[in-house]
Phi, psi and omega in degrees: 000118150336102192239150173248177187310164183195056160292302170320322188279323199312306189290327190279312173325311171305330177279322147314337179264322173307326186303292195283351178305302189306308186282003179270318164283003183252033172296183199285308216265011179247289212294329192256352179281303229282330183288323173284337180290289165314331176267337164297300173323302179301318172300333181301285186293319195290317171346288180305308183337290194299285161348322085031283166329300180272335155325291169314309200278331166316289167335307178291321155348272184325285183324297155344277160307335211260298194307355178300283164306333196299314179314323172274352151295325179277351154298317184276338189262314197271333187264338210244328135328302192297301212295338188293322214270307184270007169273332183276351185292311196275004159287337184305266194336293182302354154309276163344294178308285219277357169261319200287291180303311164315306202264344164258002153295318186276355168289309202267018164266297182321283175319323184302308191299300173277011143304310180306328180271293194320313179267347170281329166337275197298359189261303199287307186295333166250359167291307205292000170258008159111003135097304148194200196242164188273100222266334158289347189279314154357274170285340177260337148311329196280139193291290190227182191294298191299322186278329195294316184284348180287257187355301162308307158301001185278287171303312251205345175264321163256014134276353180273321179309310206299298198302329131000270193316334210254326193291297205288336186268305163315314201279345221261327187304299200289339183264006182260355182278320187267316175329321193293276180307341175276344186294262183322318210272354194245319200284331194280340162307303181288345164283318178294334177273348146218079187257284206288356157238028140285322186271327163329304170303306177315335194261318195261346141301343163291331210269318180286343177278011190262276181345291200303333195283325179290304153018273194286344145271008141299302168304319193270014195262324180298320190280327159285003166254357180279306233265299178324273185317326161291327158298332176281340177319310195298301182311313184306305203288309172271001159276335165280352160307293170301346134320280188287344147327302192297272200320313164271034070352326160298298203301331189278321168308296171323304186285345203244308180290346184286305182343292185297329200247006173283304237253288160344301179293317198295325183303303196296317166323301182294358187262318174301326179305293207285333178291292190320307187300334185272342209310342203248049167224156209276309173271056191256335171221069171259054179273122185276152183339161198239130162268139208281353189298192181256000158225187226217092205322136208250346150192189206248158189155189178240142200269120170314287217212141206255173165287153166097180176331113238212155144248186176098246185277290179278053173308163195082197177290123184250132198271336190238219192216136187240151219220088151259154191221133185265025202277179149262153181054016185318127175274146190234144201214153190273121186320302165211197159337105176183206203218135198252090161312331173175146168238139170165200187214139178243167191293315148284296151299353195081213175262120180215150187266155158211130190240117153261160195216138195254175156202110208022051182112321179266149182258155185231158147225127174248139160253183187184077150027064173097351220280149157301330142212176181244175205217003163244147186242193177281192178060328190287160179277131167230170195249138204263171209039031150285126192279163169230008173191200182222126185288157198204218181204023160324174186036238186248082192225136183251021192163153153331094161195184184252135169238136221209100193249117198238111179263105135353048197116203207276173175274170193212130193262190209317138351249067186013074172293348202256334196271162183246183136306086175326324170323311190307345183234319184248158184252088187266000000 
């Protein structure tokens, strides 16, 4: 068989076949898997939502106590200042004092100093007498009873003075000792208390710089589960889409198979008519066996012409395999289970069928020839040893047959790189 150019089929086909590929995967029973993969999905994510959520609501949580501490650090860092400014108030003043105290300690050296001169006087003055004094000399001086009691009285008012000054001097000495130590012992308390709230502040400015560094990695840990969370939002907003997409896809698929199975019925009938009109020809119900493998002998005859290279009148590469039968209405039937890509009739091929067919995954195309006429249009589903024509001697034919072509994938034009050996698949 003779094939002439098929540019015009080359451009349009592929796209007809990419069309009915889809809807053949976009059966009700694909269409009703791709909808439980989206409502899993969608539970899948609202799960993370919620997940999120409590993550998020943790994080606030968090934030919370802490900002809960920090105030109550910074009350405490605001009170142990006041307390610092006033241990430091009160070093001042004792500072004061101890400068105040310095200057009645150089009073009371000064007074000390002149008791010492005073009794070195009075020291110097009974030396210069006879080193001290004599109290018969007293009594044997005195004129009379009234001058002997002046005189004893005398005596006895400046050994009582001496002993004074020297009491006095003792005592001025121990209060100038203890001022000193209570002096040092209130200013060395108070530099020690504020050291210690000093190292106090310190430790909770430490505390507050902790705080503040979990703060901050809390917001941004809040912010990347905000950002997670809104992305799963998005994703939530197109799965539900892609949901009321599916479901009305179904509902359109439901109707598209009720149709397809109105317009079926209506073909058989009409084919049961077209038998019935036909009845007095000898091959009308020759239909070949159905194989039980996943494609099927596409009619019964004997094969004319084999695949592959050839001489003679059609010399070259023969893409298919040809089937001929001399009967009448020989039925041609679709090798297996598919979507009828396109029917019509070319300048070479005739009146011709093209079937893609899915299988674990693979796309197949049988083509189908010559026929006299076909009995399917596109978009429909067919069942393999279903008929779809009649053989026939259409297009570039020199007899009554089927020429029957099997592809890997789409179909593919002149010079069908693409096409196999039907053997390789049907069992003739």
């Amino acid at each position: 068989m003779k094939k002439r150019s098929l540019f015009s089929i080359v451009l349009i086909l592929p796209l007809v076949l990419t069309y009915h590929s889809n809807a053949f995967a976009s059966k009700l029973s694909d269409l009703q898997n791709k909808q439980k993969q989206v409502e899993d999905k969608r539970s899948n994510v609202n799960s993370s939502i919620q997940k999120k959520d409590k993550q998020i609501s943790n994080i606030n949580g968090q934030q919370i106590d802490l900002e809960s501490q920090m105030k109550q650090i910074e009350a405490e860092i605001n009170s142990t200042d006041h307390k610092i400014q006033e241990k430091q108030l009160q070093v001042s003043n004792t500072k004061e004092q101890i400068a105040e105290l310095k200057k009645n300690i150089e009073s009371l050296k000064k007074r000390i100093e002149e008791r010492d001169q005073l009794l070195k006087q009075r020291a110097r003055a009974m030396q210069t007498n006879g080193g001290s004094v004599n109290y018969m000399d007293v009594i044997l001086e005195s004129e009379s009873i009234s001058d002997l009691i002046d005189r004893l009285s005398a005596v006895t008012t400046l050994v009582n003075a001496d002993k004074e000054i020297i009491d006095q001097q003792k005592k001025d000495k121990a209060d100038l000792e203890k001022k000193q130590a209570d002096v040092e012992k209130k200013l060395n308390a108070l530099q020690g208390m504020v050291n210690d709230l000093q190292q106090m502040k310190s430790q909770l400015n430490q505390q507050q710089a902790k705080k503040k560094e979990i703060m901050t990695a809390l917001a941004a840990q809040k912010k990347h589960l905000e950002e997670d969370k809104f992305s799963l939002q998005e994703e939530q907003k197109v799965l539900a889409a892609q949901k009321s997409a599916i479901q009305k896809a179904i509902q359109l698929e439901k109707k598209r198979i009720a149709d397809e199975k109105r317009r079926q019925q209506q073909l058989q009938r009409q084919q049961q008519q077209h038998q019935q009109h036909n009845s007095g020809g000898g091959g009308s119900s020759n239909l070949p066996p159905v194989s039980s493998s996943n494609f099927t002998r596409p009619a019964a005859g004997y094969i004319s012409s084999e695949f592959g290279y050839r001489s003679g009148t059609y010399s070259g590469f023969h893409a298919g395999i040809d089937i001929a039968n001399s009967g009448s209405n020989v039925p041609i039937v679709a090798a297996g289970d598919g979507v009828v890509a396109t029917a019509y009739h070319s300048s070479s091929y005739g009146n011709v069928v093209m079937i893609t067919h899915y299988l674990n995954g693979q796309q197949y195309t049988t083509v189908y020839a010559h026929m006299k006429y076909f009995t399917v249009s596109a978009g429909q589903s067919v069942s393999k040893g279903q008929q779809i024509g009649v053989m026939g001697t259409t297009g570039e034919s020199t007899g009554q047959h089927l020429h029957f072509e099997f592809y890997i994938g789409p179909w593919t034009g002149p010079p069908h790189n693409g096409a196999v050996n039907p053997r390789n698949y049907v069992n003739f």
